[in-house]
N, CA, C and O atoms as a Tinker XYZ file with bonds, in Angstrom:
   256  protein
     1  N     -7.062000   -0.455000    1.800000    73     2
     2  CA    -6.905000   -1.886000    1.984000    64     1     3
     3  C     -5.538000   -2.167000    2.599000    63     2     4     5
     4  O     -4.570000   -1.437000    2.387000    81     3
     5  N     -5.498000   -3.209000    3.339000    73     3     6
     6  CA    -4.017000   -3.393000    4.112000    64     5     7
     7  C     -3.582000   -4.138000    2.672000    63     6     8     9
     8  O     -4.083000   -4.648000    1.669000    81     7
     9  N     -2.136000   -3.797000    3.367000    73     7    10
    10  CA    -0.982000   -4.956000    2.855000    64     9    11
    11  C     -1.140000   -6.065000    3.333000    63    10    12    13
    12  O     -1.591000   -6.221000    4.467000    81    11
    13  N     -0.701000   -7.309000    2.337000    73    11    14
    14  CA    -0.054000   -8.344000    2.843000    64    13    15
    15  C      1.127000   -8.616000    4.282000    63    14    16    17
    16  O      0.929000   -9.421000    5.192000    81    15
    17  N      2.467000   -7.605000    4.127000    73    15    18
    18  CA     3.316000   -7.377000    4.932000    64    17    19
    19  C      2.681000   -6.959000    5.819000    63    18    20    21
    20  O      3.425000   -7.060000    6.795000    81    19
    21  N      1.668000   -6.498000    6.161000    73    19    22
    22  CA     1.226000   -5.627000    7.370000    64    21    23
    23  C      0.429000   -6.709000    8.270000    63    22    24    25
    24  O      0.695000   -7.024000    9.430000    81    23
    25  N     -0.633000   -7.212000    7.435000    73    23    26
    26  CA    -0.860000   -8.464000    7.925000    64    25    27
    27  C     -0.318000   -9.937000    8.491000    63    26    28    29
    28  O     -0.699000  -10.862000    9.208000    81    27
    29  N      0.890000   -9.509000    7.647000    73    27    30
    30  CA     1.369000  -10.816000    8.046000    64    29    31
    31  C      2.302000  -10.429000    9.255000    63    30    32    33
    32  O      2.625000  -11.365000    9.985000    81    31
    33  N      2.788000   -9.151000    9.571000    73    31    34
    34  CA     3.438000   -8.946000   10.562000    64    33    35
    35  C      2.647000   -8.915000   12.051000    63    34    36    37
    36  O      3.148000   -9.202000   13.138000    81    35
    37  N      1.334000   -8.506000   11.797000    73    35    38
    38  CA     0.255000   -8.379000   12.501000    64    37    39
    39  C     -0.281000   -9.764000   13.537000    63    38    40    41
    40  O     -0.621000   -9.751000   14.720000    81    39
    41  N     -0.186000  -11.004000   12.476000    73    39    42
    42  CA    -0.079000  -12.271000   13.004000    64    41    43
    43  C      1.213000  -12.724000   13.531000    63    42    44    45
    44  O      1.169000  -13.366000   14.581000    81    43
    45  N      2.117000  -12.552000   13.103000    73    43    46
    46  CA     3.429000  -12.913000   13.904000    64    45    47
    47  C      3.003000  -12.146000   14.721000    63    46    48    49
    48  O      1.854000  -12.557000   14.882000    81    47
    49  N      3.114000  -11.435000   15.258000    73    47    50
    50  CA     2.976000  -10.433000   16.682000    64    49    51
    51  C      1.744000  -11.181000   17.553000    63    50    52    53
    52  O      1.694000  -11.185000   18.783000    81    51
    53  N      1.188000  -11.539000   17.047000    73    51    54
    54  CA    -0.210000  -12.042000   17.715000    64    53    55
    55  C     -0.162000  -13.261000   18.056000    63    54    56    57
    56  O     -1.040000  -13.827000   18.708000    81    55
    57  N      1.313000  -13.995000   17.467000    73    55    58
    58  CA     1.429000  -15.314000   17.838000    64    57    59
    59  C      2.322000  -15.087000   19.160000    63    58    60    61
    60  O      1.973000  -15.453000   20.282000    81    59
    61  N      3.791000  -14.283000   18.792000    73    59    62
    62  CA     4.630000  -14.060000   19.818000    64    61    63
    63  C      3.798000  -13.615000   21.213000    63    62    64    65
    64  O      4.272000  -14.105000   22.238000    81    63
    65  N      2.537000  -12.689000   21.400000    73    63    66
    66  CA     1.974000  -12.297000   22.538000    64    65    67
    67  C      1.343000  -13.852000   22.967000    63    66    68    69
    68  O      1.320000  -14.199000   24.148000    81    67
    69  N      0.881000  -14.660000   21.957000    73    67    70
    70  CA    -0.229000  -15.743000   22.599000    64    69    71
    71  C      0.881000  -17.204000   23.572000    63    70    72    73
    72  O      0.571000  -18.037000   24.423000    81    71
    73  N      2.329000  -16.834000   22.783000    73    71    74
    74  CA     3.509000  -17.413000   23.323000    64    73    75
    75  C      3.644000  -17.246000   24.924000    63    74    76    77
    76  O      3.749000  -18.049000   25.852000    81    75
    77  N      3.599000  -15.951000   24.835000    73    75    78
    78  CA     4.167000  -15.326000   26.751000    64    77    79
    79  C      2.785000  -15.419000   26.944000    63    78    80    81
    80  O      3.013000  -15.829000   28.082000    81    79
    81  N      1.766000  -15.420000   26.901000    73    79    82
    82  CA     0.831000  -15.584000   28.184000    64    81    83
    83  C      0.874000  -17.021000   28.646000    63    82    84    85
    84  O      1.318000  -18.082000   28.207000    81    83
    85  N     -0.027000  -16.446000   30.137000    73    83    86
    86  CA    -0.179000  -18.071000   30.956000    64    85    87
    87  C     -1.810000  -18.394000   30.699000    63    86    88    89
    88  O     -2.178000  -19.505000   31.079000    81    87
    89  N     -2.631000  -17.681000   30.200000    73    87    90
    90  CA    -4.132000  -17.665000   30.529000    64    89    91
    91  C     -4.376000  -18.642000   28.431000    63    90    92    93
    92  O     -4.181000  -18.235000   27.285000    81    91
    93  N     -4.733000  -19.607000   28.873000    73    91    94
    94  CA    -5.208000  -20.277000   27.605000    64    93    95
    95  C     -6.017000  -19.934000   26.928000    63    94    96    97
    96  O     -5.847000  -20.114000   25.722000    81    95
    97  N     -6.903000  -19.472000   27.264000    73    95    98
    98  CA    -8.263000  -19.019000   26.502000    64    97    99
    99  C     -7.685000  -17.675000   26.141000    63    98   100   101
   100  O     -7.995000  -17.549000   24.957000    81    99
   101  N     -7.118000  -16.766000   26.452000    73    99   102
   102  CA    -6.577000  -15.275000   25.445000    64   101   103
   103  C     -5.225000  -16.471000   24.536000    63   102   104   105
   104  O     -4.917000  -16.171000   23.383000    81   103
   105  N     -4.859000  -17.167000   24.906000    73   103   106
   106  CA    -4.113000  -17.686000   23.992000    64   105   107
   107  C     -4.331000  -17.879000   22.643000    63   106   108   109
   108  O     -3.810000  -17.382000   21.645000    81   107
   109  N     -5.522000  -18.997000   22.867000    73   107   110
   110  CA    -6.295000  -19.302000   21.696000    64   109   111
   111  C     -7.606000  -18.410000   21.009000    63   110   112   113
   112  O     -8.372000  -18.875000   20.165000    81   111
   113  N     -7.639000  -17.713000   21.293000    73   111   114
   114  CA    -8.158000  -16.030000   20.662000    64   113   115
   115  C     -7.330000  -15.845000   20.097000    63   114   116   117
   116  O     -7.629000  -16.014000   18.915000    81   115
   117  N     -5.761000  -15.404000   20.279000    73   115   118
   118  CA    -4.632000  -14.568000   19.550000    64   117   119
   119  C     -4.258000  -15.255000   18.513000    63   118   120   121
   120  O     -3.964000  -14.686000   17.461000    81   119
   121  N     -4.198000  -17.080000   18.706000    73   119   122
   122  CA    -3.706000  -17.888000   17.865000    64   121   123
   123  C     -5.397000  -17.703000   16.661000    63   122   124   125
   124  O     -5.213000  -17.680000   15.444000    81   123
   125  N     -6.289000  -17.637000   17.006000    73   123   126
   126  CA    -7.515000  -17.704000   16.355000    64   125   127
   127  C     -7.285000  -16.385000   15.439000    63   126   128   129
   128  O     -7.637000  -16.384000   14.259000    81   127
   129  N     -6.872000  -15.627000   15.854000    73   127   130
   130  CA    -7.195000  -13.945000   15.401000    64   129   131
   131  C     -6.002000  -14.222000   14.158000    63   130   132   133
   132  O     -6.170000  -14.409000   12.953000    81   131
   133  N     -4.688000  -14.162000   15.007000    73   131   134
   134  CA    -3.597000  -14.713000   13.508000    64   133   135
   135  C     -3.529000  -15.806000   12.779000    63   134   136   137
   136  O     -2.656000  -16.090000   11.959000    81   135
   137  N     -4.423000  -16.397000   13.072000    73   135   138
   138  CA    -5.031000  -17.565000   11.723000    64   137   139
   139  C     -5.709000  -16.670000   10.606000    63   138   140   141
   140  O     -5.324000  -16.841000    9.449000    81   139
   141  N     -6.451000  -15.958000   10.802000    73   139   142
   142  CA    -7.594000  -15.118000   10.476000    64   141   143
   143  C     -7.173000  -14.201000    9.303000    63   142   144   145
   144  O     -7.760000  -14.068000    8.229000    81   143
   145  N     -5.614000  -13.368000    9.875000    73   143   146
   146  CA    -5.199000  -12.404000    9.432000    64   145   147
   147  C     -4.523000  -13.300000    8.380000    63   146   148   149
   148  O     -4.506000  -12.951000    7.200000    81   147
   149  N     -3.938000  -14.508000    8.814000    73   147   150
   150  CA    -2.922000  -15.417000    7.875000    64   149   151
   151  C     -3.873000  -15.806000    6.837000    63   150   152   153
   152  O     -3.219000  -16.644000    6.216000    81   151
   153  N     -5.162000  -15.708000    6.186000    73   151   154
   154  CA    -5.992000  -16.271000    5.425000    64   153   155
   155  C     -6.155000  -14.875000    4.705000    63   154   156   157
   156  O     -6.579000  -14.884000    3.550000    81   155
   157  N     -5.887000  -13.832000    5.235000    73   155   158
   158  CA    -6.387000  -12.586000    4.762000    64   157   159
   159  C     -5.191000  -12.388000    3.591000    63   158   160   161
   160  O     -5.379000  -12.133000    2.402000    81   159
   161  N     -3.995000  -12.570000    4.232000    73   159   162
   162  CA    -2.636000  -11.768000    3.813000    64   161   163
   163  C     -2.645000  -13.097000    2.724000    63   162   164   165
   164  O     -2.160000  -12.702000    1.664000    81   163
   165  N     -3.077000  -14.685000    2.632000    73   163   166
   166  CA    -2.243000  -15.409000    1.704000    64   165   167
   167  C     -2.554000  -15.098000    0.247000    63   166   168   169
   168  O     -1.707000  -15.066000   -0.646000    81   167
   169  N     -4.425000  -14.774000    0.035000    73   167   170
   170  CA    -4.245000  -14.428000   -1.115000    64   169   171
   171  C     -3.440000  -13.699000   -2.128000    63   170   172   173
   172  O     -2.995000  -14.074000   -3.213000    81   171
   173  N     -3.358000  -12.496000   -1.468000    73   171   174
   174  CA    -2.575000  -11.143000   -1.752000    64   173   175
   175  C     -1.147000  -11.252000   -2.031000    63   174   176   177
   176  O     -0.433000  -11.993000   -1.356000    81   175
   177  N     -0.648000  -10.469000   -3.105000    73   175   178
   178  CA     0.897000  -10.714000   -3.692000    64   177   179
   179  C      1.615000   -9.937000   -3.375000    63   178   180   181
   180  O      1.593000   -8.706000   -3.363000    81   179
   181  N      2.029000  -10.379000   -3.208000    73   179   182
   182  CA     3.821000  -10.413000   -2.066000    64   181   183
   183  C      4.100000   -8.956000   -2.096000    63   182   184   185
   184  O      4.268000   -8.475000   -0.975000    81   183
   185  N      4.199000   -8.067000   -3.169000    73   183   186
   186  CA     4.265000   -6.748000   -3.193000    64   185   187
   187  C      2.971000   -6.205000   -3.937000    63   186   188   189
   188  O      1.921000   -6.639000   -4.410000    81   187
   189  N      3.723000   -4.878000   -3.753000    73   187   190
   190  CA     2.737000   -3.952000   -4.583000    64   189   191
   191  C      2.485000   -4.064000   -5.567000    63   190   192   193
   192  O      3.549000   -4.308000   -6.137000    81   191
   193  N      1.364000   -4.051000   -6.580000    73   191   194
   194  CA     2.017000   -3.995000   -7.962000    64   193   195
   195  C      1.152000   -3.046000   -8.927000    63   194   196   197
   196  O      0.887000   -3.146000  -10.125000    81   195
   197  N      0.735000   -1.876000   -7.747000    73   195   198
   198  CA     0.114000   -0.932000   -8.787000    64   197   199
   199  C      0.892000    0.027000   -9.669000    63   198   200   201
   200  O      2.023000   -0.085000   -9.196000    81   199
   201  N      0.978000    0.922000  -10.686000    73   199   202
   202  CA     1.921000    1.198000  -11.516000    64   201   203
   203  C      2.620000    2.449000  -10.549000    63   202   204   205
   204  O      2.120000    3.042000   -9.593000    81   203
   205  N      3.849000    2.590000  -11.127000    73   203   206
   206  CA     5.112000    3.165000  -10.424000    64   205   207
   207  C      4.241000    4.850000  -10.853000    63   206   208   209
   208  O      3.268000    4.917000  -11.603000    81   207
   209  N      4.734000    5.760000  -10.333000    73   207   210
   210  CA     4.533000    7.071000  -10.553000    64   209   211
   211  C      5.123000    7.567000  -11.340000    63   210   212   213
   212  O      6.085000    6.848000  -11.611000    81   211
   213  N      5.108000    8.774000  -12.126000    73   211   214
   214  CA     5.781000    8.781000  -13.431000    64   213   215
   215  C      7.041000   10.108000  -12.996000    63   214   216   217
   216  O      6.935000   11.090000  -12.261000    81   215
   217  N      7.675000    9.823000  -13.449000    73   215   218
   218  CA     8.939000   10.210000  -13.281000    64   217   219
   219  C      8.905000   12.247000  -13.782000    63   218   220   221
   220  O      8.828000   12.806000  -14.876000    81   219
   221  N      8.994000   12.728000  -12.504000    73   219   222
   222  CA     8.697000   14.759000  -12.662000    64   221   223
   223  C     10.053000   15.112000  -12.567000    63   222   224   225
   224  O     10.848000   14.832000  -11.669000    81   223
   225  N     10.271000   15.923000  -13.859000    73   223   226
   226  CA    11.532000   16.126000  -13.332000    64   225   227
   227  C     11.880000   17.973000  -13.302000    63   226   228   229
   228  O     11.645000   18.719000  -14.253000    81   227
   229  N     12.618000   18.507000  -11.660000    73   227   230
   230  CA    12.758000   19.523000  -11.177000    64   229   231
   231  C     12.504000   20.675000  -12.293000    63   230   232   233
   232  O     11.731000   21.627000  -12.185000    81   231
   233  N     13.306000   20.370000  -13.343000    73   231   234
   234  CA    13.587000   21.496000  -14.389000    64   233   235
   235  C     12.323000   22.107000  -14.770000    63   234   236   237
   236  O     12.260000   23.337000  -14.777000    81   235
   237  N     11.258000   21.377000  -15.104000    73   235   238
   238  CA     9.835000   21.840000  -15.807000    64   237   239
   239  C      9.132000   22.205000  -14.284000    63   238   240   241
   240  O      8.317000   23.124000  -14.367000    81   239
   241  N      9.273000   21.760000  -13.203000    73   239   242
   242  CA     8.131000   22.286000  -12.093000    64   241   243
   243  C      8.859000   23.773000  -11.582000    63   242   244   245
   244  O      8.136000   24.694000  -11.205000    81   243
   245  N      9.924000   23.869000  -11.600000    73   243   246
   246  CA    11.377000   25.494000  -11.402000    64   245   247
   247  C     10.554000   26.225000  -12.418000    63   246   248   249
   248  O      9.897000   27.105000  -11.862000    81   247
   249  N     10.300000   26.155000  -14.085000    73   247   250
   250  CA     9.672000   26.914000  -14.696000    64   249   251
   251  C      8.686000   27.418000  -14.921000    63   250   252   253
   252  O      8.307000   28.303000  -15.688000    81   251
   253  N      7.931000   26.340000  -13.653000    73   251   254
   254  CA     5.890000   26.602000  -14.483000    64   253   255
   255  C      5.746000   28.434000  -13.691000    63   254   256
   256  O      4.724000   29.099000  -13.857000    81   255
């Protein structure tokens, strides 16, 4: 599953390209597409928040 951040960087980018073109209709596709992604990414929380990995430490993996 994407990130939020990924998505949301995904639409900024898709806005900045729909900025520099001259052709309207790819405009409003790009602006359409990062609307799209912007509905995807708002649910989703801000970070990660599945549990952290548990902490291995060198000494016991040197001995196995």
């Amino acid at each position: 599953m994407l990130g939020k951040a990924y998505l949301t960087k995904q639409a900024s980018l898709l806005l900045q390209f729909a900025r520099t073109t001259s052709d309207s209709d790819l405009s409003a596709k790009l602006i359409s597409k990062a609307a799209d992604l912007k509905s995807q990414a708002d649910p989703m929380p801000d970070r990660d928040q599945s549990p952290e990995a548990p902490d291995v430490s060198p000494d016991k993996l040197a001995g196995s």
